[in-house]
N, C-alpha and C positions, 0 to 999 in steps of 0.2 A: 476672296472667300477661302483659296482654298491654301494662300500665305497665314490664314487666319485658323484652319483648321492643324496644318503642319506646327502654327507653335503651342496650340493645345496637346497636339500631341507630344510635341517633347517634352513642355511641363508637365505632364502625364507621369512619361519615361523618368525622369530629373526625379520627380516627389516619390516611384516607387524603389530607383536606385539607390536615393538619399534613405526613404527607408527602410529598405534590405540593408545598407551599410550599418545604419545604427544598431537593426537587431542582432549584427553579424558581434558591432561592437562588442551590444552589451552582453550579447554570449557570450565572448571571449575576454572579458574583463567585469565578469556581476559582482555587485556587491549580496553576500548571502544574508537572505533572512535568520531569524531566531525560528529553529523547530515547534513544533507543535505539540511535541512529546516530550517527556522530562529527556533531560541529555546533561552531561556535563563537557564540559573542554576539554581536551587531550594537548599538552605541551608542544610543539611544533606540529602542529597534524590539523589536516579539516576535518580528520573524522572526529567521532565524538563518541563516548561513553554511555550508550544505552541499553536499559536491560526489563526483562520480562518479571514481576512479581515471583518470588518463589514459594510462598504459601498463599493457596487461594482456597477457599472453603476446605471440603472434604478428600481435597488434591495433593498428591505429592506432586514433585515436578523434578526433571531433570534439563539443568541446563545440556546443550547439543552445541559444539563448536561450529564454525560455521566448515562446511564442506570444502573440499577443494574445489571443487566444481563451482559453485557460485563465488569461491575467493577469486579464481581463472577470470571468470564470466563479468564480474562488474566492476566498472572503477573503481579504482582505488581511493577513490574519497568519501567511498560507502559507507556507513557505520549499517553493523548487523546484529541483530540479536536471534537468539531463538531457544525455544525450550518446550518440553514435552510432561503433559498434564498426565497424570494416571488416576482415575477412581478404584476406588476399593473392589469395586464388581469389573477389573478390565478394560473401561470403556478408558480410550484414548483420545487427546486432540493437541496434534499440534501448531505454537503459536510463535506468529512470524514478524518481528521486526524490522524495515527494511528505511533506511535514514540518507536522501541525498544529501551531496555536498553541494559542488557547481556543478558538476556534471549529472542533466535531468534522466538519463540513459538507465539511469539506478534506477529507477521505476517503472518495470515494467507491466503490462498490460495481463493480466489473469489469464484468460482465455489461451494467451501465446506461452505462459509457465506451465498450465495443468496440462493442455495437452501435451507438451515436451514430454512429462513425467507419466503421459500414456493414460491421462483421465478425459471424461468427454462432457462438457456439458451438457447437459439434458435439460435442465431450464435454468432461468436466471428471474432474481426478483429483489426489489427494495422492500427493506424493512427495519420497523424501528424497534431495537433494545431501548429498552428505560434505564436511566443508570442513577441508581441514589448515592445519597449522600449529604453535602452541605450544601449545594448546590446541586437539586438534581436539573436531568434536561435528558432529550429523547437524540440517540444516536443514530443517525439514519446507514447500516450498513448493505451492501448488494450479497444476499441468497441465493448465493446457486447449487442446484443439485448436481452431482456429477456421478458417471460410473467408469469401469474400465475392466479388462480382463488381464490377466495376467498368469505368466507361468509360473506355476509351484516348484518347491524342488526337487518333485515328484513326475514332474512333466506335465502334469496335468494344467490348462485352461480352469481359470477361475474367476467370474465376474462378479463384482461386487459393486457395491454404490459408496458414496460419499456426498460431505455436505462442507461447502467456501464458503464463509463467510469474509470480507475482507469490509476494506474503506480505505480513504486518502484523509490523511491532517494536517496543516498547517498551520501557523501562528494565528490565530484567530479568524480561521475557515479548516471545513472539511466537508467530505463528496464521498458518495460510495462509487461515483462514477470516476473510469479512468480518464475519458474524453473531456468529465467536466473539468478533472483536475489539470488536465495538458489547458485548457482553454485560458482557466482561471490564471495558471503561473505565465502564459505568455501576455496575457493583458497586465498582468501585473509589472511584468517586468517592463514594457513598453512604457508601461504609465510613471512608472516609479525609479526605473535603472535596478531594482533591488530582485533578485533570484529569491523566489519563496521556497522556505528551504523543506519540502513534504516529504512525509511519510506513509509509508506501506504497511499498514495492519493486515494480517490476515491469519486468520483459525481453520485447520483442517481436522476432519474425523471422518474415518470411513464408515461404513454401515453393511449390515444386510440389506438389499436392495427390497426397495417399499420401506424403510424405516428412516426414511430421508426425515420425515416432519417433529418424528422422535426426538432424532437425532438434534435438530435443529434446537425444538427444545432446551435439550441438554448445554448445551453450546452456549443460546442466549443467555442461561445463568452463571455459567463461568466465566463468557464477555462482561456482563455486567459487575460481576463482585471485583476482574481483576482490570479493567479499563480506569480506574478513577485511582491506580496504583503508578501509572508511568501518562497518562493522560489528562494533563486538568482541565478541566470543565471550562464551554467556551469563551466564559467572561472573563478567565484568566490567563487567557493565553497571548 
């Protein structure tokens, strides 16, 4: 019985080592999927050529290089985009493109970015933009309200609120969740040997604090007019 129990147990060991070995593999050698967002190929390179609409409704927009800081901070197989909305009346948001290659690491978790940059969740919620067109369909992105204080350069403390909206996309899947999208790419890639190659949407705008739902507002109609510009619809992707 207990010669019986000892080789259960090393087939055990054997089936977990064998599959740690594989996932080690196909980490270190994935074949990458096709994005979920329009991209085009770069000549010797894994990054890829992605970019933000530059006229959306009643918006001007300025494209924003990408910082030193997140060039330092993420692999180099990153592709980034980013760019900055203005309305006529001041109101700002800006919108963030963020494109692994093989390395999932480019993807980071929301909660671990805004606080970096000194903002604080204060609540967090799913919700669906409508997004028309030729095909429409209902985009489920994660709503969080955020605030933070910050020194003037005046010295003065000043707390103010903000509104994230973000989401994850892939070749024919997307999640407003970060946990759902790490889930999703590792079953996938177990299943299939192929690196799903996702992306990081995300929209910020500050606010006067209490004007979170306002704000929100605002936001779901300039996601929706400019999402159907570098995002196709999910029966296309």
């Amino acid at each position: 019985m207990k010669n019986q129990k000892w080789i259960l147990f090393a087939v055990a060991l054997a089936l977990m080592a064998g599959g740690a070995a594989l996932l080690e593999r196909l980490k270190s050698h994935p074949r990458l999927g096709r994005p979920g967002i329009t991209a085009e190929t770069m000549t010797n390179s894994v990054q890829m050529k992605i970019g933000l609409p530059e006229n959306v409704s009643y918006y001007t927009s300025t494209n924003v290089p990408e910082p030193a800081l997140v060039l330092g901070y993420l692999p180099p197989d990153t592709s980034y985009a980013e760019r900055m909305y203005l309305a006529p009346d001041g109101f700002w948001v800006q919108a963030t493109l963020i494109l692994m290659g093989a390395d999932r690491t480019s993807i980071h978790n929301a909660d671990f970015c805004l606080r970096g940059q000194g903002w604080v969740p204060i609540s967090k919620s799913i919700a669906e933009i409508p997004i028309t067109g030729t095909q429409p369909y209902s985009l489920p992105v994660s709503e969080w309200k955020v605030n933070g204080t910050f020194r003037q350069p005046d010295g003065k403390q000043v707390t103010t609120g903000g509104v994230c909206v973000f989401w994850f996309v892939a070749d024919g899947d997307e999640t407003p969740s970060h946990f759902d999208m790490m889930k999703k790419l590792a079953l996938h890639l177990l299943k299939t040997g192929v690196m799903e190659r996702w992306a990081y949407v995300s929209y910020f705008a500050p606010c006067a604090p209490g004007r979170e739902d306002k704000t929100f507002a605002r936001m779901k109609r300039l996601i929706a007019a400019s999402v159907p510009e570098f995002q196709p619809p999910p029966t296309q992707r």
